[in-house]
C-alpha positions as CSV (number, residue, x, y, z in Angstrom):
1,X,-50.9,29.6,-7.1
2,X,-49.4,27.2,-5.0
3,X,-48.6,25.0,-7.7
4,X,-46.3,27.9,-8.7
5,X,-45.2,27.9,-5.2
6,X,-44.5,24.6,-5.6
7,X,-42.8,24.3,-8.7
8,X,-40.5,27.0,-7.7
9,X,-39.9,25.3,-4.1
10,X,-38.6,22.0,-6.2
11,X,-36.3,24.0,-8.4
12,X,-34.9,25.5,-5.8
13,X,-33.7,22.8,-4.0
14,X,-33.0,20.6,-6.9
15,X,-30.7,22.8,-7.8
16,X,-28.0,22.8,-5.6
17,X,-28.0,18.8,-6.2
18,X,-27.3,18.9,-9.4
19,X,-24.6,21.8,-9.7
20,X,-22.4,20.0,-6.5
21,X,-22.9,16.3,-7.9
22,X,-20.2,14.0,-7.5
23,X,-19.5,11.0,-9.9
24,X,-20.4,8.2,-7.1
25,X,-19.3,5.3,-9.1
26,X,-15.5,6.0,-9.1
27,X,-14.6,2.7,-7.9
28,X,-15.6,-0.6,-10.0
29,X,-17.0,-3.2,-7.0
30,X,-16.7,-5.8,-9.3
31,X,-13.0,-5.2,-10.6
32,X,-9.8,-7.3,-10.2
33,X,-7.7,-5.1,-8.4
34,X,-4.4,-7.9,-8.6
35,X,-5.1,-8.6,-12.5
36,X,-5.6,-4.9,-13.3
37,X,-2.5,-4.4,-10.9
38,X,-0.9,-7.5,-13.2
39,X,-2.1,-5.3,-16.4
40,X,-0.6,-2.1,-15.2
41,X,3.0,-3.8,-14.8
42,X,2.8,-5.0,-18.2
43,X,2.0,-1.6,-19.3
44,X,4.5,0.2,-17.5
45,X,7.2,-2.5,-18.9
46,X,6.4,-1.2,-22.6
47,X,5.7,2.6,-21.6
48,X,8.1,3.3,-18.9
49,X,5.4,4.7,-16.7
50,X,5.1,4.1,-12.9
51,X,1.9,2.7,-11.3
52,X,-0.5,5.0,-9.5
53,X,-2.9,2.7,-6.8
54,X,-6.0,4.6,-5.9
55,X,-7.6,2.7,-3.1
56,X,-10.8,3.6,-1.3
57,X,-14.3,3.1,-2.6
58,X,-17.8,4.6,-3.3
59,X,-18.5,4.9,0.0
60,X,-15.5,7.4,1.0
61,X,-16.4,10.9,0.7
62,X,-12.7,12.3,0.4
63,X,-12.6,9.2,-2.0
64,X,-15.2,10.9,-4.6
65,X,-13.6,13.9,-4.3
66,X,-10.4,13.0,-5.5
67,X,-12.1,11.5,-8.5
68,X,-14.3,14.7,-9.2
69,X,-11.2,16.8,-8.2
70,X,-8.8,14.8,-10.8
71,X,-11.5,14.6,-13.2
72,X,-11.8,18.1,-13.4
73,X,-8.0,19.4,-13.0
74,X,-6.7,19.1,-17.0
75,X,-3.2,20.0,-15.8
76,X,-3.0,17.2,-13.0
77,X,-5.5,14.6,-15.2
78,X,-3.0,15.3,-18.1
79,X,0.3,14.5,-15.9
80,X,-1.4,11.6,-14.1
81,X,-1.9,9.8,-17.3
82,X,1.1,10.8,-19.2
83,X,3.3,9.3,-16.1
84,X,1.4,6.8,-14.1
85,X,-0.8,3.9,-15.0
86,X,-3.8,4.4,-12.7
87,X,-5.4,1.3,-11.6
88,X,-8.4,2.0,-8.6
89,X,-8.5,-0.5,-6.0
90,X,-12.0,-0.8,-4.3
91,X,-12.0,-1.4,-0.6
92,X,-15.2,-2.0,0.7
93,X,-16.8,-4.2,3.6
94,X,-17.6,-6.9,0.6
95,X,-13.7,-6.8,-0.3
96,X,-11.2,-5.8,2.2
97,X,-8.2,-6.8,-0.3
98,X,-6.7,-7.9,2.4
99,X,-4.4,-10.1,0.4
100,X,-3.3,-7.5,-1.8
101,X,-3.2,-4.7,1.0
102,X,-0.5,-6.9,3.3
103,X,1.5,-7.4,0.2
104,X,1.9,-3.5,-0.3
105,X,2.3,-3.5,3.4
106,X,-1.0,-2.2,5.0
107,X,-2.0,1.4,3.6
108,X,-5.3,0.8,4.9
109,X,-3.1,2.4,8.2
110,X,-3.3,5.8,7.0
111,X,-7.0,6.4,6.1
112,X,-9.0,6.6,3.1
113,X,-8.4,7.0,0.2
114,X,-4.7,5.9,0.3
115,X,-2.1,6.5,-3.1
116,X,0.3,3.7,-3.6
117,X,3.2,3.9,-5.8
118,X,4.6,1.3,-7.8
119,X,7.7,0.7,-10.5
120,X,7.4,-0.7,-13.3
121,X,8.2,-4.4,-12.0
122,X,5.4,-3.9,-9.7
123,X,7.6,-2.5,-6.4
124,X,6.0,-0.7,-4.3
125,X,8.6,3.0,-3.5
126,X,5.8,5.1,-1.8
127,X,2.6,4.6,0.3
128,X,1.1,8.3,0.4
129,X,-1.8,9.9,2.8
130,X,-3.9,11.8,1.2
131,X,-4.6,13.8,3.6
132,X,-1.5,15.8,3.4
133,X,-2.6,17.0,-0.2
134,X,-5.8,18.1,1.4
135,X,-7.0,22.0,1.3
136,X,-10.2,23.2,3.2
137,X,-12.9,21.1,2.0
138,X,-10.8,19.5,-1.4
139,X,-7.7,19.2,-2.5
140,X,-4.6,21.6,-3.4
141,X,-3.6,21.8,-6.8
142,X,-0.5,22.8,-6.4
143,X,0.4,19.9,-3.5
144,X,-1.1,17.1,-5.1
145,X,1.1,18.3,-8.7
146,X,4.0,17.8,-6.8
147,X,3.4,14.8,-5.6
148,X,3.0,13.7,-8.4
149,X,6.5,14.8,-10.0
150,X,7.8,14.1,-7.1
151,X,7.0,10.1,-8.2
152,X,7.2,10.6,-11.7
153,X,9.9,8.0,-13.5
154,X,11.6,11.2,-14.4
155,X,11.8,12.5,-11.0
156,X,13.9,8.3,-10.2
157,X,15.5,8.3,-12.8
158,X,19.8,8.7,-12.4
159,X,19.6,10.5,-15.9
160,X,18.0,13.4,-14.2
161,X,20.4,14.3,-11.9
162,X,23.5,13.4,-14.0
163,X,26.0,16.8,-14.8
């Protein structure tokens, strides 16, 4: 009987573990974040995308959820990859990117994780806190889509807003 007990007890409580999971390897530690920056501008030169900087790390609660909430948004994975090269930039106390952090002039200043922006000749046009596309305990759909558009190529482009 109080194997039962048991057995029940451990399902139970193993349960809720695996249903709210998060992926908590989002970030690569080992990654190049100025090569893959390097490979993104090549990329964006051929496909006339803009560059989409995720920086935070494992570590970063609000960083994982992004991920998870990205990962399982079709509309907003879909529209991130169709317009922006996404290159994550792992900040952690073994690499502060320091070097590359001053160059897109400190977004470490507004928190974790922090989205950068970049053209396609590697120009940074907008450092965003993620925190304004925050809602309750994730993220709004609806804020974080705009956003997006809102630094699609489309969205700078003059032919756009030509009559």
């Amino acid at each position: 009987m109080k194997t039962i007990y048991f057995s029940i007890f451990i399902v139970l409580f193993s349960l809720p573990v695996h249903i709210f999971a998060q992926d908590t390897k989002a970030y690569d530690t080992e990654a190049d974040a100025s090569a893959d920056i390097k490979k993104a501008i090549e990329l964006t030169q051929e496909n006339g995308k803009h560059i989409f900087l995720q920086i935070g790390g494992n570590w970063c609660p609000w960083c994982l959820k992004f991920h998870n909430f990205v990962k399982s948004d079709n509309e907003i994975s879909n529209y991130l990859n169709q317009n922006f090269e996404v290159v994550k930039v792992n900040y952690d106390r073994e690499n502060k990117q320091e070097e590359l952090l001053a160059k897109l002039e400190f977004p470490q200043r507004f928190g974790f994780p922090v989205f950068v922006i970049l053209d396609s000749q590697g120009k940074r046009i907008h450092t965003q806190n993620s925190a304004f596309l925050e809602k309750d305990k994730s993220y709004d759909h609806d804020t974080v889509l705009r956003f997006l558009k809102n630094w699609s190529p489309t969205a700078l482009s003059p032919d756009s807003y030509k009559k």
